[in-house]
SEKERO-864529 format. One record per atom (N, C-alpha, C, O): atom name; residue in three letters; residue number from 0; x, y, z. Coordinates in pm, whole numbers, plus 32768, in hexadecimal, padded with zeros to 4 digits. Example, Ala and Ser with C-alpha at 12.3 -4.5 7.8 and 13.67 -1.06 7.14 Angstrom:
REM residues 2
[bati 'N','ALA',0,[8527,7DC7,830C]],
[bati 'CA','ALA',0,[84CE,7E3E,830C]],
[bati 'C','ALA',0,[8528,7EB6,830C]],
[bati 'O','ALA',0,[8590,7EB4,834E]],
[bati 'N','SER',1,[8505,7F1F,82C4]],
[bati 'CA','SER',1,[8557,7F96,82CA]],
[bati 'C','SER',1,[850A,8003,8313]],
[bati 'O','SER',1,[853D,8072,8324]],
REM end
This chain:
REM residues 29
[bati 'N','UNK',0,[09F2,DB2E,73D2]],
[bati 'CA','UNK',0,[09FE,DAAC,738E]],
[bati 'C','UNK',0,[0A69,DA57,73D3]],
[bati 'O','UNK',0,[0A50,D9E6,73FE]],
[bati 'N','UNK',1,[0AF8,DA9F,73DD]],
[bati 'CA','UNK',1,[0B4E,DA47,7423]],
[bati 'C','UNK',1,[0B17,DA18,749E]],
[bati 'O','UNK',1,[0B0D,D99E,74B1]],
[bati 'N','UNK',2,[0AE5,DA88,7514]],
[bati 'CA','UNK',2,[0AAC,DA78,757F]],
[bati 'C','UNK',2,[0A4E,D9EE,75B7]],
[bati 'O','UNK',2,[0A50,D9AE,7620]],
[bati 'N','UNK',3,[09FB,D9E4,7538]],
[bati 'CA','UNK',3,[0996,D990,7531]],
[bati 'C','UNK',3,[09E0,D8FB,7538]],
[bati 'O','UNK',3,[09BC,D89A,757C]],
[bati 'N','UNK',4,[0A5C,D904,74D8]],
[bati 'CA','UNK',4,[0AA7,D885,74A6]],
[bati 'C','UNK',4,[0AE5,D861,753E]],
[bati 'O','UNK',4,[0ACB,D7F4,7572]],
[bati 'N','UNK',5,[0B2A,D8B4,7577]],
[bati 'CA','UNK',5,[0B89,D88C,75FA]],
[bati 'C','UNK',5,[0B46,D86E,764D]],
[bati 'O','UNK',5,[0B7D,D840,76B1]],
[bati 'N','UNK',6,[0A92,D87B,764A]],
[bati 'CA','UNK',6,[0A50,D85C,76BF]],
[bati 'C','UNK',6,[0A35,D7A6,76CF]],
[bati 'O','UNK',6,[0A69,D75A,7720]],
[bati 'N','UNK',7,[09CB,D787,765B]],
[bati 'CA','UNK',7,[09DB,D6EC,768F]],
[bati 'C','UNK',7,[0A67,D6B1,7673]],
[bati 'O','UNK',7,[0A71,D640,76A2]],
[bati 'N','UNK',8,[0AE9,D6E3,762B]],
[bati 'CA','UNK',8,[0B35,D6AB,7659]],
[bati 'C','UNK',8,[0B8C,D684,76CF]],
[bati 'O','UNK',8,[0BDA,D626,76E2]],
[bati 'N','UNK',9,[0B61,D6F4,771E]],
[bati 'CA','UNK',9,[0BA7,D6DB,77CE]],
[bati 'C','UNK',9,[0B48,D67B,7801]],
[bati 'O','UNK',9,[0B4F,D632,7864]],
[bati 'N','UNK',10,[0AE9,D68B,77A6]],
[bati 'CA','UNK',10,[0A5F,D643,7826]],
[bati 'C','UNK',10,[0A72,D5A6,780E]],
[bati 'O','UNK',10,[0A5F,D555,7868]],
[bati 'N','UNK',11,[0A9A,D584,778E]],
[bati 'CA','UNK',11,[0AD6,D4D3,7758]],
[bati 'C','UNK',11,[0B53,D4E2,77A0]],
[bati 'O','UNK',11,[0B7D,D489,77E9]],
[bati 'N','UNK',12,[0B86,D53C,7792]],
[bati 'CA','UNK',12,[0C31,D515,77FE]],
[bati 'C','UNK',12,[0C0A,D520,7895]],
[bati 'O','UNK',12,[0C39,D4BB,78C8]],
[bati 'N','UNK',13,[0BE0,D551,78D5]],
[bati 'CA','UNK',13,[0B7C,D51B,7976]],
[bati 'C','UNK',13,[0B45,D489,795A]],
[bati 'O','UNK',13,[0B79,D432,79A0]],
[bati 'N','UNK',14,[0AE0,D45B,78FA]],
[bati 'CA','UNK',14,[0AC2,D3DA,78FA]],
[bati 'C','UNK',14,[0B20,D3A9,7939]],
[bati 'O','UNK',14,[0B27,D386,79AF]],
[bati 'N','UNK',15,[0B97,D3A7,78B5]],
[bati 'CA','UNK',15,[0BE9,D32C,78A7]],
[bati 'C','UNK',15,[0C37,D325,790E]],
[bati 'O','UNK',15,[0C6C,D2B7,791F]],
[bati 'N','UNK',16,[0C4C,D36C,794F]],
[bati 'CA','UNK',16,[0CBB,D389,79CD]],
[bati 'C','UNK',16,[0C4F,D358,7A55]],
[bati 'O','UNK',16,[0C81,D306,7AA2]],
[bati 'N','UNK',17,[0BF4,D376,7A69]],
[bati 'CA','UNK',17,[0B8C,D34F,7A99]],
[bati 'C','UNK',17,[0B6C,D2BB,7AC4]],
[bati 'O','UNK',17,[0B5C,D28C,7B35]],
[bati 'N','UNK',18,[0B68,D26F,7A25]],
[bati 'CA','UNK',18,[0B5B,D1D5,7A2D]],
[bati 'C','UNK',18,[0BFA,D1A3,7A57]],
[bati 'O','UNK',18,[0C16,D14D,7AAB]],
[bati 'N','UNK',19,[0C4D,D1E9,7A0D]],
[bati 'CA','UNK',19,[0CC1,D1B1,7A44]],
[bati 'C','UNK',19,[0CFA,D19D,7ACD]],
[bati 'O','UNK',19,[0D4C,D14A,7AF5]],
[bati 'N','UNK',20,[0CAE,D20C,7B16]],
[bati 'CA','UNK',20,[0CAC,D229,7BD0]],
[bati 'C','UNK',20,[0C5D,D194,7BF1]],
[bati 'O','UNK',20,[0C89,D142,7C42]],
[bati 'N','UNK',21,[0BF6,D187,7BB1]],
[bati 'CA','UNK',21,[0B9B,D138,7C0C]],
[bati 'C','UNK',21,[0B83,D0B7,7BE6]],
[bati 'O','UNK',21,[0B27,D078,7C1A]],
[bati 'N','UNK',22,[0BE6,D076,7B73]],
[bati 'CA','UNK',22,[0C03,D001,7B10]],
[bati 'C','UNK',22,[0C33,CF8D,7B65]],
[bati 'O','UNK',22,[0C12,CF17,7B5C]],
[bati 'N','UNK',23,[0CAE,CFDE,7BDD]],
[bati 'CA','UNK',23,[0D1C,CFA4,7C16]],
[bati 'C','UNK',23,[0CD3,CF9E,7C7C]],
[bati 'O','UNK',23,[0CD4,CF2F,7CB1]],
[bati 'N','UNK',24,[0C7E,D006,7CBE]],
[bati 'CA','UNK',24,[0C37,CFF3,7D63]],
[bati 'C','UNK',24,[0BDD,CF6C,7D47]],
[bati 'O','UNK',24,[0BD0,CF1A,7DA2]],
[bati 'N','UNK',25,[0BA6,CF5B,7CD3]],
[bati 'CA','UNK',25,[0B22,CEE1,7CCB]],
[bati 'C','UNK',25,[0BB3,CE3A,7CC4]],
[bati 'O','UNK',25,[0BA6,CDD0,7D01]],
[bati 'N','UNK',26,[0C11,CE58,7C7B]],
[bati 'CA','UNK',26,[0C46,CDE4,7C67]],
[bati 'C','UNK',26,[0CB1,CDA3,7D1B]],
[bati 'O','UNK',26,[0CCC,CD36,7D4C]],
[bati 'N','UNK',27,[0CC4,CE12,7D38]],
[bati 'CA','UNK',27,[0D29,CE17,7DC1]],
[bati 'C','UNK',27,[0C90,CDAC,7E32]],
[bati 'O','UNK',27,[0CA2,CD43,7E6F]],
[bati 'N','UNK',28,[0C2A,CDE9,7E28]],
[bati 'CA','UNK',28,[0BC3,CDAB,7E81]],
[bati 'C','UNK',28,[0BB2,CD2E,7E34]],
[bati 'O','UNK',28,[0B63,CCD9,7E5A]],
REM end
């Protein structure tokens, strides 16, 4: 049960870290 819980939560914390990488590359161009 926990297992299940910690999984899409890393996977929304990759998103967000993700868009945040590539937020600044689209605005810099």
């Amino acid at each position: 049960m926990n297992n299940n819980f910690e999984k899409p939560n890393e996977e929304h914390f990759l998103q967000e870290l993700a868009a945040e990488l590539v937020r600044p590359q689209i605005m810099k161009n």
